[in-house]
N, C-alpha and C positions, 0 to 999 in steps of 0.2 A: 195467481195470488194477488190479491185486492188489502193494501193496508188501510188499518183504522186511520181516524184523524181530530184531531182536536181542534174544533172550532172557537177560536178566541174572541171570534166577538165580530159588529160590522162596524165598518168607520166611517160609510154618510149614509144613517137612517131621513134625513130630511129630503134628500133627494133634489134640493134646490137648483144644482149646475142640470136635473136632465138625466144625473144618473143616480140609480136608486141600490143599496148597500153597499157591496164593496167590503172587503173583510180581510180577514188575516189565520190564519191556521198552519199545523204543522203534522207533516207525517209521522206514525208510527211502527216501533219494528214488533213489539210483543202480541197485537193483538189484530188477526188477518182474517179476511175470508181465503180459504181456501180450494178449490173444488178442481175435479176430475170430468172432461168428456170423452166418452169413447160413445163407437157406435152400438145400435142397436136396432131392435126389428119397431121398436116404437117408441112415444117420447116417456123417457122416465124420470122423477126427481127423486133423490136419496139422500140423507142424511141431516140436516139442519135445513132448518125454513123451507119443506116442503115446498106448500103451499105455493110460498112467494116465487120461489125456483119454478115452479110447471107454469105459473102464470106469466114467469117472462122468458121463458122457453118459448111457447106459444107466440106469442106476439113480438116476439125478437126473429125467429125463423121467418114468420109472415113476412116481418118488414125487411128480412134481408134475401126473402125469396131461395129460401134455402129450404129443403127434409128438414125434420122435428123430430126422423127416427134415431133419436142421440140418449147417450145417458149420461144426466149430471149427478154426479154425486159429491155435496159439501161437506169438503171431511173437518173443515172450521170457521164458523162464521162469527164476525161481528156481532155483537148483542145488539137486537132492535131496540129500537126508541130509545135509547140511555146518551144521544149529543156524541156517539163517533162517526157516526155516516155510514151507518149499515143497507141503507137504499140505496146512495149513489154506486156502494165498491162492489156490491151484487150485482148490480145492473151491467158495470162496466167488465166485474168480471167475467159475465153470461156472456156480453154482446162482443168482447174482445176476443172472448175464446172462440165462440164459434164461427166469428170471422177469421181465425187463424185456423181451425180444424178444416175450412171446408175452402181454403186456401184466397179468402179473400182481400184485402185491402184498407178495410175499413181505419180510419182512425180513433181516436180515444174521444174526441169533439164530435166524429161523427156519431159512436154509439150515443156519448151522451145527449144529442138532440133525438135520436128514434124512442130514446128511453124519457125524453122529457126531463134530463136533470139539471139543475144547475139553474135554476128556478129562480134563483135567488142568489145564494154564493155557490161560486167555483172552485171553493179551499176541495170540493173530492175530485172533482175534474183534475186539478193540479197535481195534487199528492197520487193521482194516480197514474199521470203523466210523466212525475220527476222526483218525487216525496220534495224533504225537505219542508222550510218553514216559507207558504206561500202568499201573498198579498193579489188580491183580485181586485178588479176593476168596478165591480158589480155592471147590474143593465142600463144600457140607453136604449134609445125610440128603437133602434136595428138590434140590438144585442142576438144571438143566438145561444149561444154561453159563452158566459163572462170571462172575459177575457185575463191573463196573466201580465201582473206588470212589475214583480218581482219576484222572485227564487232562490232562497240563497240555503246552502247548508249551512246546517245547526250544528253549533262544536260538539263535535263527540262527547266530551264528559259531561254533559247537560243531562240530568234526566229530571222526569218528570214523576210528582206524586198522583194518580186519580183515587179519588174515593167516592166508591160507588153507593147507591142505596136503593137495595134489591126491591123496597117496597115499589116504586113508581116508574113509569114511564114521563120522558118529557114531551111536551104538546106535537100530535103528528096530523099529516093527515088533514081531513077536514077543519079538526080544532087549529091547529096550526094558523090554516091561510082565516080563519074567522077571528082569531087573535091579530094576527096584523091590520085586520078590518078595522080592528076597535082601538088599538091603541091612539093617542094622540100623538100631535106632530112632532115632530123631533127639531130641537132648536138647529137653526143653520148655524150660528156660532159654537156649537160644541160641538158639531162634525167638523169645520175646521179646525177645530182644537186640537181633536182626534187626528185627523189626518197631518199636522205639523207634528205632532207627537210624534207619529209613527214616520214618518219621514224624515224628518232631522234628529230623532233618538233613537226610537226602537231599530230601527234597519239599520243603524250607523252600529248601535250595541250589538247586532248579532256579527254584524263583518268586525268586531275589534274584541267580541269574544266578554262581555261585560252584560254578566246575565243581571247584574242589580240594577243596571240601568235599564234593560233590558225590561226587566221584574216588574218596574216601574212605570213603565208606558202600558202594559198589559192588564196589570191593578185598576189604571184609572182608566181604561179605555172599557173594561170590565165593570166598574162600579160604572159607567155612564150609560151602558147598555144595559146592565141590572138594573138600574132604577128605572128606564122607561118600561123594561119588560116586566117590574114589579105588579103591575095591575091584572095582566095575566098570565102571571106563572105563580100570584101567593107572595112574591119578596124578589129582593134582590139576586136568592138563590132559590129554586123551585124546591128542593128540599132545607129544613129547619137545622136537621140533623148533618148533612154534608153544611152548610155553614157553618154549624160550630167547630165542625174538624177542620176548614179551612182557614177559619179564626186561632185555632190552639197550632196550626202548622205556621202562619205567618209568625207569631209569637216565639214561634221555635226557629225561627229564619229562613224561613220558605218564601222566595218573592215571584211574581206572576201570577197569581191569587184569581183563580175565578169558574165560571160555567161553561163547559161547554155547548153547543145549541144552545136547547132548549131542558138539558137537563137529562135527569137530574146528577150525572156527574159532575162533579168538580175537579181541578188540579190544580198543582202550583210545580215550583220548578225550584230546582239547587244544584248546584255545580259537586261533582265527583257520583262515582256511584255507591264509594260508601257514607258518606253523609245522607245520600237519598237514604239508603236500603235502612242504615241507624233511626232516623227520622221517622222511616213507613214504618219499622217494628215499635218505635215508641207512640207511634200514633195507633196503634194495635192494640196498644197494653192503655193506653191512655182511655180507647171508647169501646173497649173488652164488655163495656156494660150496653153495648146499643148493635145488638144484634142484624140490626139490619146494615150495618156500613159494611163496607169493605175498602181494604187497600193495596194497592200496586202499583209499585216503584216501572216506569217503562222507558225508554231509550226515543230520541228523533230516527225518523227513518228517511235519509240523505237519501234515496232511490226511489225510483216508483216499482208499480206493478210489475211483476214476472209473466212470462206465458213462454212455458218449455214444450216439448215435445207430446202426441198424441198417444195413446197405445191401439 
C-alpha cells in the first residue's frame, strides 16, 4: 500500500545556491494505491491503471533481473493527474513489492532511481518511506533523489479539506517539463523568503502543534508558487472553480490555503475532525450548483508505505 500526498508547494524555484526546488508535503491515510502480487504462468495487470501497471511490470522485472510471470492486481489506486503523486506511489509500489515477493533487498531510493522518480520533488519518495509532513532538499549537480531534511508527524487532530474538479487533469508529462521550460526566473529573494518562512515558522508550528501559524506559511509560500505558475497553469489555481471553493473555505476559517502539484486539486486545513467534516458538508451545500467539485475531509498519514505478506 502506496499513500496519496499533498504537494504544498517548492521553496527554491530560482535555484541560485546550486540546488534547484526543494519542497514540502504531507502524507495521506484516506486515499492509497493498493495492489496484490501473487504468481502466475505470465505477466498479468488487473484492476485499475492497467495500462500503467503492465508497463512497469515489464521494465521494473528487466531492471531487477527478475520473471514477469506475476500477477498484479490494484484493488485501489490514486487518481491520475489530479496533484497526489499517483506516478511516484505506483511505481514504488510495483518496484518495492516485487522486490519483497522474489526476496530481494532493494530499497525505497533504489526503486525510485530504476523508476526515474523524484525528478524534481521528493515529497513521494518521503511519504512513502515515513509519511508524515516532509521537507526535501530538492537537486544539486550529484542529486540522485532528493534528499530528506525534515520529517516530522502531523498532530492527529489536523485534517485536511481537498476539493476536487473532476473536469481537468493538472500539467503531466511532456506538458509539465515544457511548462517549466517556459516559465521565467524565479526571484532569489522570495525563495529565501520562502525557506525562512518555513524554517523559523512553519516547522517550529507543526512541533508546537499551531496549525494558524502553520496555515500561514503554507498560504503564502502557495500564493508565491501560484503566481509564478500562473502563466502556465490559467492562475494562481489551474481550476477557476476549486478557487472559489478555496476562497469561500478561508472565509469560513480554513488556513493553509492552496494547490496541490500541478492541480487541479485544492486543500486547506482545520484543527478537529468535526469542524472539518462541518465545514466539507457546508461547503457541499454551498457549491451543490457546480457539479463538477467535489469534497473530502482526509487525515495526515504519520507512516509510510506497507508491504505484508505474499499468497
Amino acid at each position: 500500500m502506496a499513500p496519496a500526498r499533498l504537494h504544498m508547494g517548492f521553496i527554491d524555484l530560482s535555484g541560485a545556491l546550486g540546488r534547484h526546488f526543494g519542497s514540502i508535503g504531507v502524507a495521506l491515510n484516506e486515499i492509497v494505491t493498493r495492489l496484490t502480487i501473487t504468481r502466475s504462468d505470465r505477466p498479468v495487470a488487473s484492476g485499475f491503471s492497467e495500462v500503467r501497471v503492465a508497463k512497469q511490470l515489464q521494465s521494473l522485472c528487466a531492471a531487477l533481473n527478475v520473471p514477469d510471470t506475476v500477477h498484479i492486481h490494484v484493488d485501489e489506486a490514486i487518481p491520475e493527474h489530479v496533484g497526489l503523486g499517483s506516478g511516484t506511489q505506483m511505481a514504488l509500489a510495483i518496484g518495492m513489492g516485487l522486490s519483497h515477493f522474489y526476496g530481494l533487498t532493494y530499497s525505497v531510493r533504489d526503486i525510485a532511481q530504476l523508476t526515474e522518480r523524484g525528478r524534481r520533488s521528493g515529497i513521494g519518495i518521503g511519504v512513502f518511506e515515513r509519511g508524515g509532513l516532509v521537507v526535501d532538499g530538492g537537486r544539486g549537480e550529484h542529486t540522485i533523489t532528493p534528499p530528506v531534511l525534515s520529517q516530522m508527524a502531523v498532530p492527529e487532530n489536523w485534517r485536511f479539506i481537498l476539493v476536487f474538479d473532476k473536469r481537468g487533469q493538472g500539467l503531466h508529462g511532456k506538458q509539465e517539463i515544457e511548462a517549466f521550460k517556459a516559465l521565467p526566473p524565479f526571484s532569489q529573494t522570495e525563495a529565501a523568503r520562502l525557506c525562512y518562512l518555513l524554517l523559523m515558522q512553519g516547522l517550529p508550528a507543526i512541533a508546537e502543534r499551531d496549525i494558524a501559524k502553520f496555515g500561514e506559511v503554507i498560504t503564502q509560500l502557495q500564493k508565491a508558487v501560484g503566481e509564478h505558475f500562473a502563466s502556465a497553469q490559467g492562475g494562481v489555481f489551474t481550476s477557476s472553480e476549486v478557487s472559489k471553493a478555496m476562497s469561500w473555505c478561508e472565509r469560513h476559517g480554513a488556513v493553509a490555503l492552496g494547490q496541490t502539484s500541478w492541480g487541479p486539486t485544492g486543500f486547506c486545513a482545520l484543527e478537529g475532525l468535526e469542524c472539518a467534516e462541518a465545514l466539507c458538508l457546508k461547503a457541499q451545500q454551498e457549491f451543490s450548483g457546480y457539479e463538477n467539485l467535489q469534497f473530502k475531509t482526509v487525515s495526515a498519514r504519520n507512516s509510510g508505505g506497507e508491504i505484508t505478506g505474499f499468497a
